[in-house]
matplotlib code that plots the C-alpha trace (Angstrom):
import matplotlib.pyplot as plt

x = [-17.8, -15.1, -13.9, -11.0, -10.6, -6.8, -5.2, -1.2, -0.5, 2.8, 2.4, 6.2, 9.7, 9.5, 10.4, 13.9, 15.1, 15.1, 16.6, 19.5, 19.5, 19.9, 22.6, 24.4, 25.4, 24.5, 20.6, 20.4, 21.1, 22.9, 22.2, 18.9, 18.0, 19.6, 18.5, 14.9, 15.5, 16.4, 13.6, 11.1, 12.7, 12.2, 8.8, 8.0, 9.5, 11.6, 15.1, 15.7, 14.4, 15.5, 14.5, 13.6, 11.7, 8.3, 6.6, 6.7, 10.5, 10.4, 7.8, 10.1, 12.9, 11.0, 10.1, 13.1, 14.8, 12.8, 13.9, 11.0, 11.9, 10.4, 7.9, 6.8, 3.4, 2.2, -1.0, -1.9, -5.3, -8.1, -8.7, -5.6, -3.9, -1.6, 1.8, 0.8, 1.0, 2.9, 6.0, 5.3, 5.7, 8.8, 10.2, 8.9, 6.6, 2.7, 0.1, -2.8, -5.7, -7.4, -11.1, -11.5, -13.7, -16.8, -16.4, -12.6, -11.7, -9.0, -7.9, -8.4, -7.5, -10.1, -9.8, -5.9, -6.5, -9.0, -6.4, -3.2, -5.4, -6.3, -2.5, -0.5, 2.6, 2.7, 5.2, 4.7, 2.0, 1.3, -0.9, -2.4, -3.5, -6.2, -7.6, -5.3, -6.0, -3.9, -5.4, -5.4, -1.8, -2.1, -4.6, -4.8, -5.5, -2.6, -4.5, -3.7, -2.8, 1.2, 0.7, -0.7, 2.1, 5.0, 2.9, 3.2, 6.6, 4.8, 7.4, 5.3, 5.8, 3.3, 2.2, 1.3, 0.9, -2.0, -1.0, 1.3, 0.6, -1.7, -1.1, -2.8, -2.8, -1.0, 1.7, 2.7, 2.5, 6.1, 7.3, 6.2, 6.2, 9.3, 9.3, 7.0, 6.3, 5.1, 3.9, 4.7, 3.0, 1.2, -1.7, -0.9, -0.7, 2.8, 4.0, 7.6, 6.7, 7.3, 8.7, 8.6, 10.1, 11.0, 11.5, 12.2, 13.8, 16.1, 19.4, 20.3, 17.4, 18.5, 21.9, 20.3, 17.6, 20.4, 22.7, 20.3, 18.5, 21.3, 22.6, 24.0, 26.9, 28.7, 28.7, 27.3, 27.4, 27.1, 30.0, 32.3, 31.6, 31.5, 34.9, 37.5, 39.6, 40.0, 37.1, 36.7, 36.7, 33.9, 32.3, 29.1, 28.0, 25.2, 22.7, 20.6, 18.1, 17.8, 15.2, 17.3, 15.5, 17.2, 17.7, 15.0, 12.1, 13.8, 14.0, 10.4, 9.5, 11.5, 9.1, 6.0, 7.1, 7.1, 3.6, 2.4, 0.1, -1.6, -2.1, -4.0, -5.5, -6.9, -8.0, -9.8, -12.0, -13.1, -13.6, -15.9, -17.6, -18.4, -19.8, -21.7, -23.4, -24.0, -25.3, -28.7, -28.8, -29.5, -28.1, -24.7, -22.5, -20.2, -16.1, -15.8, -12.9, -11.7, -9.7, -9.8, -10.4, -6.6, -5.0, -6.2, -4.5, -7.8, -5.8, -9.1, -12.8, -14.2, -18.1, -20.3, -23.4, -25.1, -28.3, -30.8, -29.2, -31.1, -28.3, -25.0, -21.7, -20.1, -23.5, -22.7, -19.1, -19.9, -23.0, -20.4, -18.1, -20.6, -20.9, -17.3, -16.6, -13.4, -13.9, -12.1, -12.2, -10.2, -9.8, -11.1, -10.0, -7.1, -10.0, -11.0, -7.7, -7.1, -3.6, -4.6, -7.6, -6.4, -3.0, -4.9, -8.4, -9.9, -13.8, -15.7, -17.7, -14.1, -14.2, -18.0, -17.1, -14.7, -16.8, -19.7, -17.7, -16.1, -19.3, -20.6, -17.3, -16.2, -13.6, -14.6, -12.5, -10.6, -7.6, -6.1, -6.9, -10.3, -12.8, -16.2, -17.9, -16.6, -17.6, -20.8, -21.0, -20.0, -22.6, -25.4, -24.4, -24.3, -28.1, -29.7, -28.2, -28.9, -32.9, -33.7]
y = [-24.0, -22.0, -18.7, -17.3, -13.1, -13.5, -16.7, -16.6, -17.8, -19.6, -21.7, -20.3, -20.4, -19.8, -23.0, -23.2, -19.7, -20.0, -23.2, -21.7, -18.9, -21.8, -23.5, -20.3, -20.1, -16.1, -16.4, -11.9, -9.1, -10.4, -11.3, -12.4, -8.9, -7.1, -9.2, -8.5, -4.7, -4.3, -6.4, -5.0, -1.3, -2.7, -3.5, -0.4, 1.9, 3.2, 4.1, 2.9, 0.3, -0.9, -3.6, -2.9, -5.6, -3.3, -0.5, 1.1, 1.1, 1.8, 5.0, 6.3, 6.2, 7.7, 10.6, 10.9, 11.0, 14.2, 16.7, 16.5, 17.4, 18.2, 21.2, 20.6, 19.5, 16.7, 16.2, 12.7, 10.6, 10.0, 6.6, 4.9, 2.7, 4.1, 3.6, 6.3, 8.8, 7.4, 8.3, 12.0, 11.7, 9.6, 13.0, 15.0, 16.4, 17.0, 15.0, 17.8, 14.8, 15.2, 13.4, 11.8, 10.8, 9.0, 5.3, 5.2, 6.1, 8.6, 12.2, 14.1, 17.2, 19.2, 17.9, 18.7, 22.1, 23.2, 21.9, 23.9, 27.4, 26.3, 25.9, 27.0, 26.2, 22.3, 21.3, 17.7, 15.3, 11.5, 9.9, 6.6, 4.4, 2.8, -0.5, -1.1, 2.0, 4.9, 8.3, 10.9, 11.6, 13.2, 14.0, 15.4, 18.3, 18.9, 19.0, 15.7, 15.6, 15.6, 18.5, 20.6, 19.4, 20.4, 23.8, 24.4, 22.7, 19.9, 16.9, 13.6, 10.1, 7.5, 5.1, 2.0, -0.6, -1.8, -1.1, -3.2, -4.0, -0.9, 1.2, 5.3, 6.1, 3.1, 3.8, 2.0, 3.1, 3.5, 5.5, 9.4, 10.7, 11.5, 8.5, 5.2, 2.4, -1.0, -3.4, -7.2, -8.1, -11.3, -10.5, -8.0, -8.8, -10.3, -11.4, -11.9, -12.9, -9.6, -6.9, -3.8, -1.7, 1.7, 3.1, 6.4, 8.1, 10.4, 9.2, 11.8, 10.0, 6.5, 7.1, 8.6, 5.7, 2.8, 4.6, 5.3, 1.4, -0.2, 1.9, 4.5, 2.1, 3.4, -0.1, -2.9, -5.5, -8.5, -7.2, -6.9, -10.8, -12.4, -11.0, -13.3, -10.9, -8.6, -6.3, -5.2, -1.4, 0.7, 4.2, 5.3, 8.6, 8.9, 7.4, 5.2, 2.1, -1.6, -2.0, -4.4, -7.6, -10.3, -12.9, -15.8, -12.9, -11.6, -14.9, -15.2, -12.0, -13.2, -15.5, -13.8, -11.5, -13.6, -14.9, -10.9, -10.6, -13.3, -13.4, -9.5, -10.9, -13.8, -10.6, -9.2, -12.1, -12.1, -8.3, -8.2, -10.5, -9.0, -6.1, -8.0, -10.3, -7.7, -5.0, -4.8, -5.0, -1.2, -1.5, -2.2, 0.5, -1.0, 0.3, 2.7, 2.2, 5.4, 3.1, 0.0, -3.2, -4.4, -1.0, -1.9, -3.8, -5.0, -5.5, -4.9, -5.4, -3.0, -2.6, 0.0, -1.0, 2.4, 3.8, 1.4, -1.8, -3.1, -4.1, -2.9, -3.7, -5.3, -7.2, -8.2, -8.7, -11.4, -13.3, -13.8, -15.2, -17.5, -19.1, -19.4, -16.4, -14.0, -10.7, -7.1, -3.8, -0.6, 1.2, 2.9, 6.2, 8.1, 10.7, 7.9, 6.5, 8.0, 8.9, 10.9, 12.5, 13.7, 15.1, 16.9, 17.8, 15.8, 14.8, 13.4, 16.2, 17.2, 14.1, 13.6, 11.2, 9.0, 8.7, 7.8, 5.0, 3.6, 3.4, 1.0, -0.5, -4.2, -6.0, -8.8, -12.2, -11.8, -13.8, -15.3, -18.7, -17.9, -20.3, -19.5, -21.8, -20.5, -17.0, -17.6, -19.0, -15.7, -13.4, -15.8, -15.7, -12.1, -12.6, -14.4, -12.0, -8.8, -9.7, -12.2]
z = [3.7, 5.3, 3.1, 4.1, 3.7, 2.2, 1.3, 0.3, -3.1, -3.7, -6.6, -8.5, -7.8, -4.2, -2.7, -5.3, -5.0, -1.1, -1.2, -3.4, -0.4, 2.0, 0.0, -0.6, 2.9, 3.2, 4.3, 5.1, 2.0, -0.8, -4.6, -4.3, -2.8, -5.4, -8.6, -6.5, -6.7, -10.5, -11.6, -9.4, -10.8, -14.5, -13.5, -12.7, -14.8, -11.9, -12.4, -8.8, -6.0, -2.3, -0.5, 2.9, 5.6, 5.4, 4.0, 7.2, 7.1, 3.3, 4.3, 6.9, 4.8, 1.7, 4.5, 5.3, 2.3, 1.2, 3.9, 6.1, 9.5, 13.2, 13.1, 9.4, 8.1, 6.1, 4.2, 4.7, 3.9, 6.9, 5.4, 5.4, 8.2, 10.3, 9.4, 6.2, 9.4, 12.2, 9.6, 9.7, 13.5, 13.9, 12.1, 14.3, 12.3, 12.3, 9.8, 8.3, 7.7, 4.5, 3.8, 1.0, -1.8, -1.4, -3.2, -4.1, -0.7, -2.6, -2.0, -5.2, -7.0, -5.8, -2.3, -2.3, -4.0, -0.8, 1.8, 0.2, 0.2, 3.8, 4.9, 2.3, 4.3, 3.7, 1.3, 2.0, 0.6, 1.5, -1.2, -0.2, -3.4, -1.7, -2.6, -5.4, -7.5, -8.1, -7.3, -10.1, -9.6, -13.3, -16.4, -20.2, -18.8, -16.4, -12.9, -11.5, -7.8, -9.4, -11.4, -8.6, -6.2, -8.9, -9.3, -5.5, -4.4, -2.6, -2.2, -2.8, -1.0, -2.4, -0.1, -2.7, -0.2, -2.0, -5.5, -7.2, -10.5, -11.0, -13.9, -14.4, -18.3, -19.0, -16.5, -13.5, -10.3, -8.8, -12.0, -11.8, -7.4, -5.5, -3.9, -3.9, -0.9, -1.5, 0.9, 0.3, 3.5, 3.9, 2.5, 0.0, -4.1, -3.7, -0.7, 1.0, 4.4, 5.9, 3.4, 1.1, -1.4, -2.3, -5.9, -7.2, -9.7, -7.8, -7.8, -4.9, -2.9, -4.3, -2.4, 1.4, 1.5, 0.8, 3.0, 5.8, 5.9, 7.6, 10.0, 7.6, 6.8, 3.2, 1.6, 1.0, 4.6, 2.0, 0.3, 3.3, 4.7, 1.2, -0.4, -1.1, -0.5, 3.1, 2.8, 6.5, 6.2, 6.2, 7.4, 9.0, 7.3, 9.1, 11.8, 10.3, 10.7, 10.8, 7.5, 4.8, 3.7, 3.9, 1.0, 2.3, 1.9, -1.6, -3.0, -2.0, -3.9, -7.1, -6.8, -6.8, -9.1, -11.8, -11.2, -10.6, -13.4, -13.1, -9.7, -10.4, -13.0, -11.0, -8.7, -11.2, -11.8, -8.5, -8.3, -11.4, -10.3, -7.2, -9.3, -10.9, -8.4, -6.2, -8.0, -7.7, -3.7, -2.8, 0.8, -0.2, -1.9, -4.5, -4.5, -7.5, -10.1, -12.2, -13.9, -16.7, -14.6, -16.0, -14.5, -10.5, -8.4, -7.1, -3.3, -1.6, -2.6, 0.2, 0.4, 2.1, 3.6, 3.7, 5.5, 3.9, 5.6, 8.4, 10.5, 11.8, 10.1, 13.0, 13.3, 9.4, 10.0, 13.0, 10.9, 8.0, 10.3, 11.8, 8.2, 8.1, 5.6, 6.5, 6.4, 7.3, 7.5, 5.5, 7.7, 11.3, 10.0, 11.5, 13.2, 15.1, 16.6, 19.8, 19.6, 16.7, 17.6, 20.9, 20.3, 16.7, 18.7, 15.4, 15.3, 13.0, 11.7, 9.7, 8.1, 6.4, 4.2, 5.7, 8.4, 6.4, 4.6, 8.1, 9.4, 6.8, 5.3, 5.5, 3.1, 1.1, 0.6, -2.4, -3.3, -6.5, -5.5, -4.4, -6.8, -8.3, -5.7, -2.7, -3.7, -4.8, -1.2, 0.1, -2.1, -1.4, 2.4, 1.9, 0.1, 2.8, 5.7, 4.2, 2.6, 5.3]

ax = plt.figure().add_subplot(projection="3d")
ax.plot(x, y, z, "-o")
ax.set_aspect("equal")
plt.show()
């Protein structure tokens, strides 16, 4: 049996909305992007969202958006891939690397109070949702990673590449930081080809990030070439990027958005039962949720497999691909990229646990799609490699 690791869904509207794209005559940004926008904003509980071609671009503009500028420092996550901190450093600007917790992969409250009393002068913090579940970013009792940020005048820029739809206390993630990115990547929970979004509540940050993600222009491009009447005139107000989506990827996401929930919930299936097939091998260390099941994105199912296992990961990762079963791994942590750990002098004594969990980690298949038989395949695959 061959497994895939990620396998696209497109089982909706995709295939019509393009085609009205195509038979519009106006394939880039246009009314498909926008109707995208203010239903992904209603989604979320946001007052705003823009459409951009990635996260990456929607992250750099986020960055931008709040001030941060050359000389400043950023708190970001060690586990996390590396466009969370190759942002800080297209402003110039230098990423402080935080560990993180053992089984969520998360930064925490705790973990962010230490590094604030250890440099006191960020006033910038990445938070990576990892996995598809949204860090502590507030609590009853008012010491959730936002709380603590208001408290200190820390600017927040949530990187929630892996979690859309996840929900903390019943809220959705996109709808309480500064500024939110999504991913809508390939292999992410919906998908338009290549793309992301960014939502925020800000209307002051609304404004610089539509401005600033084609090339600072001060109105809409789609506008200009679809008027009926002459429209031609326009400004640039500032230097800015190449990062709108066009209409083909939107139409795409319209798409998926409609299918969203189920497509998590079809997640979730596979997740729980995960947990429950493989909880009672001791060499493996299961993901932890701090969350209801139906609040997690469930993007990732990563697995540790910790001191007891008799062999390597990578050993793992190549005997499950000799059985045809896809795998991955989230992520070699920033310590450990040498761009990163030269220019920073990092080592992996600063990062106990992140290096614990990259040593052992690998990403399970999981997919919407993905049917009872073919992971059963892949836990009794697992089975037979790790108690031979």
């Amino acid at each position: 049996m061959k497994v895939p690791f990620s396998k696209v869904s497109c089982t909706g509207n995709e295939l019509k909305y393009v085609t009205e794209v195509l038979e519009g005559g106006w394939l880039t940004t246009a009314s498909k992007t926008l109707s995208f926008e203010n239903k992904f904003a209603e989604k979320v509980n946001a007052r705003y969202a823009c459409a951009v071609n990635s996260c990456t671009a929607a992250l750099h503009l986020g960055i931008e958006a709040l001030g941060v500028q050359s000389g400043d420092k950023v708190f970001v996550p060690d586990m996390t891939f590396t466009a969370s901190a190759e942002i800080v450093r297209y402003m110039g600007a230098d990423p402080v690397f935080l560990d993180v917790e053992y089984g969520t992969s998360l930064i925490t409250s705790e973990i962010l109070t230490a590094a604030i009393k250890e440099y006191p002068d960020v006033k910038y913090l990445v938070v990576v949702h990892y996995g598809g579940q949204s860090a502590e970013m507030f609590n009853p009792y008012g010491t959730g990673i936002m709380d603590i940020c208001r408290k200190e005048g820390i600017k927040v820029l949530e990187d929630a590449a892996h979690a859309f739809p996840a929900k903390l206390g019943g809220r959705m993630v996109g709808s309480w930081g500064d500024v939110t990115c999504f991913s809508f990547y390939a292999n992410k929970t919906i998908t338009t080809g290549e793309g992301g979004m960014l939502t925020t509540n800000d209307e002051t940050i609304y404004n610089r990030v539509k401005v600033m993600r084609l090339h600072g222009i001060n109105r809409d491009v789609w506008d200009r070439f679809t008027s009926d009447k002459p429209s031609w005139e326009y400004d640039v107000v500032a230097p800015g990027f190449k990062y709108n989506m066009p209409d083909v990827n939107a139409a795409i996401g319209l798409a998926q958005l409609e299918e969203a929930n189920r497509y998590r919930d079809e997640r979730q299936v596979v997740a729980e039962r995960y947990l429950e097939k493989l909880s009672d091998l001791e060499m493996v260390d299961l993901p932890v949720s701090k969350v209801p099941p139906e609040h997690h994105a469930w993007h990732l199912f990563p697995v540790v497999l910790n001191e007891k296992c008799i062999i390597s990961r990578n050993d793992f990762i190549q005997k499950m691909a000799d059985r045809g079963i896809g795998t991955s791994v989230h992520y070699k942590p920033m310590h450990r990229l040498s761009y990163y750990r030269d220019n920073y002098q990092l080592d992996p004594s600063q990062f106990p646990v992140s290096e614990k969990a990259w040593q052992g980690t690998v990403s399970l298949p999981i997919f919407p799609s993905m049917s009872e038989e073919e992971q059963l395949y892949v836990i009794e695959e697992m089975r037979r490699i790790l108690n031979p």
